[in-house]
N, C-alpha and C positions, 0 to 999 in steps of 0.2 A: 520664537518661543521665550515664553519669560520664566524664572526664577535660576537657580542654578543648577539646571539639567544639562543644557549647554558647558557652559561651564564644567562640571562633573563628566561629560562624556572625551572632552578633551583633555581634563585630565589623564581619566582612564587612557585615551589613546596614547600619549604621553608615554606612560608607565610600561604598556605593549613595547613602545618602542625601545626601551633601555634594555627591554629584556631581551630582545633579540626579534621580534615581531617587526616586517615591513610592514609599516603603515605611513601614508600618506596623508598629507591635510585636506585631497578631497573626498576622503573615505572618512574623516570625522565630521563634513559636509551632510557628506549621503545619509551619515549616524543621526547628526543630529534633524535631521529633516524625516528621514525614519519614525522614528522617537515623536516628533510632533505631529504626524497624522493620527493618534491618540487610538491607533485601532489595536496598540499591545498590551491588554490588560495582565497579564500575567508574566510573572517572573522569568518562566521558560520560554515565551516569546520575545522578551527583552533577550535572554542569553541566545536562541539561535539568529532572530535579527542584526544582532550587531557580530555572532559568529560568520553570519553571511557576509557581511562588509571587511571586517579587517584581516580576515583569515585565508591568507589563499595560498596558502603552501599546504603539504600535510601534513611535516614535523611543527608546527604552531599551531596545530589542536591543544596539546596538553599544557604548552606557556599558557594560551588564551583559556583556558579550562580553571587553571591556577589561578589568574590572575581577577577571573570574574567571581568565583567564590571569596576571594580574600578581597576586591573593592567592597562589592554589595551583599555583605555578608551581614550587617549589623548598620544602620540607621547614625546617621551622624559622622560616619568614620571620615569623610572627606575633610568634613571640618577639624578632627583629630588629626588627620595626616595634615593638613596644609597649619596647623597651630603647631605642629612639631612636638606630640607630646611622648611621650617615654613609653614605648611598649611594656604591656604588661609582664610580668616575669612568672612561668608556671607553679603552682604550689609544690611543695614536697612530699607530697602523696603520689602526686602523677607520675607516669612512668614515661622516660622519654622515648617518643617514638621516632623510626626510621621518616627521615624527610622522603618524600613524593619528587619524581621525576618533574626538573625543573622548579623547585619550590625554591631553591635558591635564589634564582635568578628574577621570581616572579617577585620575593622580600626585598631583595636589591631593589627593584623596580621602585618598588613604596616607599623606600625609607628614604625620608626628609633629607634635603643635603645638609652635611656641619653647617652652621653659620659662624661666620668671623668671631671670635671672643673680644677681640682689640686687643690680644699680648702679641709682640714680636713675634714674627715666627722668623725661619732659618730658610734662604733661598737653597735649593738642592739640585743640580741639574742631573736629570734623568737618563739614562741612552735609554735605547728600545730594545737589548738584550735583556734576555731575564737573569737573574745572580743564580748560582750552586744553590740557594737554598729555595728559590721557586721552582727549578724545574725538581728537585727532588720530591718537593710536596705534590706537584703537578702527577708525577709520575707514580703515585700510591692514589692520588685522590680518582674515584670511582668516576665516570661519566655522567650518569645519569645525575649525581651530585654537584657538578659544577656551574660556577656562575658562570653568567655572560661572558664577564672577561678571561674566566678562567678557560672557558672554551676558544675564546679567542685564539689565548696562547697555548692553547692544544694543539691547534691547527699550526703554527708554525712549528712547533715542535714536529708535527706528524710531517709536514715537508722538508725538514732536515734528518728524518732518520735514516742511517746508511743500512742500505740496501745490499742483499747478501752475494760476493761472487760466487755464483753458481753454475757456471756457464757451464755446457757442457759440447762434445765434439761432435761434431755433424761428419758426411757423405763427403761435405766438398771439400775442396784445398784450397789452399789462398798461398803467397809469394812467401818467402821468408828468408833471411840475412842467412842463417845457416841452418842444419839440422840432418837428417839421416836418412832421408829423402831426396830424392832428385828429381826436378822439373824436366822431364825431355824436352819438351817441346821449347820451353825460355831458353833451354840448353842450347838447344838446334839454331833459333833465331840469334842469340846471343853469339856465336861461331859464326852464322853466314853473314853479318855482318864486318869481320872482318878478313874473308875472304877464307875462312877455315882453318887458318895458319894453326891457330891455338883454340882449345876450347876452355870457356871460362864456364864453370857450372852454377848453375842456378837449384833453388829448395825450394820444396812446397813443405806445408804441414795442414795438418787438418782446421777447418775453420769451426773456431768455438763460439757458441750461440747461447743467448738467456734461456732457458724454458720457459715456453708461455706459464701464463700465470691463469689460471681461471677461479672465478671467485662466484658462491651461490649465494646470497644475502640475505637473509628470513627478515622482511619486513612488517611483521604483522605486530600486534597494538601489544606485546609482552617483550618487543624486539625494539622497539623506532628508538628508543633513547640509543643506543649501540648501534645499531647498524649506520645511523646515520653520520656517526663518529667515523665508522669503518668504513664507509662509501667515503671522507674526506681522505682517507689512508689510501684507497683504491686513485681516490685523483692523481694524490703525490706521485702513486706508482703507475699510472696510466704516462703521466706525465714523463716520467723519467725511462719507462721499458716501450717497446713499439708492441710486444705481443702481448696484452694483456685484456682479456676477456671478460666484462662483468654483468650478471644477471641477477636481479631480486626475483622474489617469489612471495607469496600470499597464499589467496587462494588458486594463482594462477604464477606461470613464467612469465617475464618481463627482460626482453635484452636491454640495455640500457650502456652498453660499449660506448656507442657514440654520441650517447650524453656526456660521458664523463671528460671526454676527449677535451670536452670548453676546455678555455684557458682559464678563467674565473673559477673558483670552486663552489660558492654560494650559487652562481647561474648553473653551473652541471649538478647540481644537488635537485635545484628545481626543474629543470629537463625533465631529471630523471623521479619525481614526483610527479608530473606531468601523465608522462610513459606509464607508470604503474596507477592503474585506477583501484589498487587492489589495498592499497598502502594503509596499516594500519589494522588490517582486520581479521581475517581467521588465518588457519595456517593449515595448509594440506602438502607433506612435506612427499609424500611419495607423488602425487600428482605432479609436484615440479619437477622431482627427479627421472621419474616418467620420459615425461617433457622433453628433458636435455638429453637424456641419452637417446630419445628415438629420432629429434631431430637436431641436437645442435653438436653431441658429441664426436664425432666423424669430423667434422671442420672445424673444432678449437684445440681439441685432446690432440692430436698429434704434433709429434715432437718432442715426447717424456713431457708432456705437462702436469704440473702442480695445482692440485683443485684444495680452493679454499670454503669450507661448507660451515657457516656462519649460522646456528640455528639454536635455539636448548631445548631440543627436540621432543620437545611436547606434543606429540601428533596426537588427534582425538581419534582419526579414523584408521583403527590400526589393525590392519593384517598381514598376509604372508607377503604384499610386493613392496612395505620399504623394505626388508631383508632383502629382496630380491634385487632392488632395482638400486640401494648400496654396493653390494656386493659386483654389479655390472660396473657403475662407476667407481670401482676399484680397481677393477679389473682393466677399463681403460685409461689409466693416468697412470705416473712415477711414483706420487705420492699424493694422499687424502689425507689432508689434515684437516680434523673438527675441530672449531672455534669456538666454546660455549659457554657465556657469560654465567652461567648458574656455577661453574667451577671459581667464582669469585666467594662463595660460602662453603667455609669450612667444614663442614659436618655435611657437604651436599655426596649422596650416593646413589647410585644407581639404578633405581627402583622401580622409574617409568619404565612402560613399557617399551615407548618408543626409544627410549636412549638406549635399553634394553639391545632391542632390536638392529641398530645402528652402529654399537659401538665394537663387535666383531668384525667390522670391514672397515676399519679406518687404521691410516696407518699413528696418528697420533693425536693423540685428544687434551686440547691444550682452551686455558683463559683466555678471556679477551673483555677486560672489562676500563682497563688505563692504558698508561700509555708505556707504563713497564710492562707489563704483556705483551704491547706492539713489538717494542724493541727487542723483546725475547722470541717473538715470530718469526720476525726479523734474522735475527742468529740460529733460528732451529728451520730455517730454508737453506743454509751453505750447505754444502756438500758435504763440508769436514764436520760438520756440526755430528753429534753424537746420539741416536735414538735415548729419549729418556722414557723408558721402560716400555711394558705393552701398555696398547688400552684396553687389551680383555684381563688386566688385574682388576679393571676397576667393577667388572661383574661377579670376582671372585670376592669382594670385598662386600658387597649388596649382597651377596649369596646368603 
């Protein structure tokens, strides 16, 4: 192919790739080989042809969505980005608007690197801890607004957050140094070995266990920037507890436990995008919970389980069974906590229906939109941690 389409399509692939998009050198091949069978006369056949090629996860619709509006959006821009020239700066009539999920990271992508000026500069050696003043920013700045790198070191932050003791006492007994209890049976053996002369006594106490953790994921196309954050939190915690249980939901349930189990978290993310063919697209929030309670709750909920219900419960199809079928999975677990990123806006109230509907049978209705939220999730699963208030104020308040 001759001029600089070639050229121009490796660029673009480039730019996917900083942003966080796997792409491959023989996927800008297939691109550019695509592109020169001349049968895409039209715009929207260039953008799903090459969405066909570099796009194969489900969380990289919206980088690659970003990233082909702002390449070929205007005639000439390649030759502007590769001459390095000075973005334009908005007038002051305009009103600044809320950046789009992932617009950050798609800008990053484009912007030209510094070039050397020729002044001195200062060698500075780096470690790979981040200072007090990143993760505090880290920890207020939004998700959906973070760069590449910023999510980067999200993810390590989310596998260092301490996780709550909250163990609680089970049925069995297990050995113990001392205590108010007495083992007959270690007693017994403990004495016949030395011929019964003396008895030395032996303790049991009760054996303390995690509670399973179970977690509902709302993946649909109002949810992917979060959730997909929250499914990296789910690994840490897959990682670190043995009982923990995780299922997305769409228009459909999706177990996805032994996705997450990878040891890699980028490969368990993609498993579990895999598994969910549903990823991205409506949300039928009683049909999932349906779902779990007639077939998965029996086998995960036992044992005082913790159910994590991740959604901003926006159900379109709304009648008497999510009431119904909340109130069931309230019914079976210790604790129902809702997770819902619209509590990240101030003035946000009560008004849908479905939140409406939902939020009489939870036991607390908490943010989740950084990674101060996580941490606070975190402290509001101990045991000693302290209920912060009802969640039926928050219908008194919409009232």
């Amino acid at each position: 192919m001759s001029g600089k389409l070639p050229e121009n399509v490796a660029y673009f692939a480039r730019a996917l790739r900083i942003a966080g998009v796997k792409v491959g050198p023989g996927a800008v091949v297939e691109a550019v080989e695509a592109l020169a069978d001349g049968a895409l006369g039209q715009r929207e056949d260039v953008y799903w042809a090459l969405h066909a090629i570099f796009v194969k996860r489900h969380e990289d619709s919206v980088i690659y969505d970003q990233a082909f509006r702002l390449f070929w959006r205007r005639r000439a821009l390649i030759e502007k980005l590769m001459a390095q020239m000075s973005p334009i700066a908005p007038g002051g009539d305009s009103k600044p608007e809320k950046a789009e999920a992932g617009a950050l990271r798609v800008a990053e992508a484009f912007a030209p690197p510094e070039q050397d000026r020729g002044e001195p500069t200062e060698l500075t050696e780096l470690t790979a801890r981040l200072t007090v003043s990143d993760r505090e920013m880290l920890k207020s700045r939004d998700f959906a607004q973070m760069s590449a790198a910023e999510i980067a070191k999200a993810k390590q932050l989310i596998a260092e957050l301490r996780l709550p003791e909250d163990k609680v006492p089970t049925r069995r007994f297990q050995a113990a140094h001392a205590g108010a209890r007495i083992d007959p049976r270690r007693t017994f053996r403990r004495s016949l070995r030395g011929g019964g002369a003396s008895i030395d006594l032996a303790f049991r106490e009760r054996a303390q266990v995690h509670p399973p953790v179970v977690a509902l994921v709302d993946i649909s196309g109002s949810m992917a920037e979060y959730s997909r954050i929250f499914l990296h939190f789910l690994h840490a915690l897959t990682d670190k507890r043995r009982r923990v249980h995780s299922f997305v939901f769409g228009t459909r349930l999706t177990n996805v436990t032994r996705m997450l189990r990878a040891r890699d978290p980028d490969e368990a993310l993609e498993l579990a995008g895999q598994a969910a063919p549903d990823w991205e697209g409506g949300t039928r929030i009683a049909t999932a919970l349906h779902t779990f309670n007639r077939i998965w709750s029996r086998r995960v909920l036992a044992g005082g389980a913790v159910v994590l219900l991740f959604t901003d419960g926006l159900e379109r199809h709304l009648d008497d069974e999510l009431g119904f079928e909340m109130d069931r999975l309230q019914r079976s677990c210790r604790q129902l906590v809702w997770l819902n990123p619209l509590l990240r806006y101030d003035g946000f109230e009560a008004r849908a229906s479905g939140i409406r509907a939902m939020l009489p049978h939870v036991d607390s209705f908490r943010p989740i939109h950084n990674l101060a939220a996580m941490a606070d999730l975190c402290a509001a699963l101990s045991l000693d941690a302290a209920r912060q208030g009802d969640p039926r104020l928050w219908l008194k308040r919409a009232g």
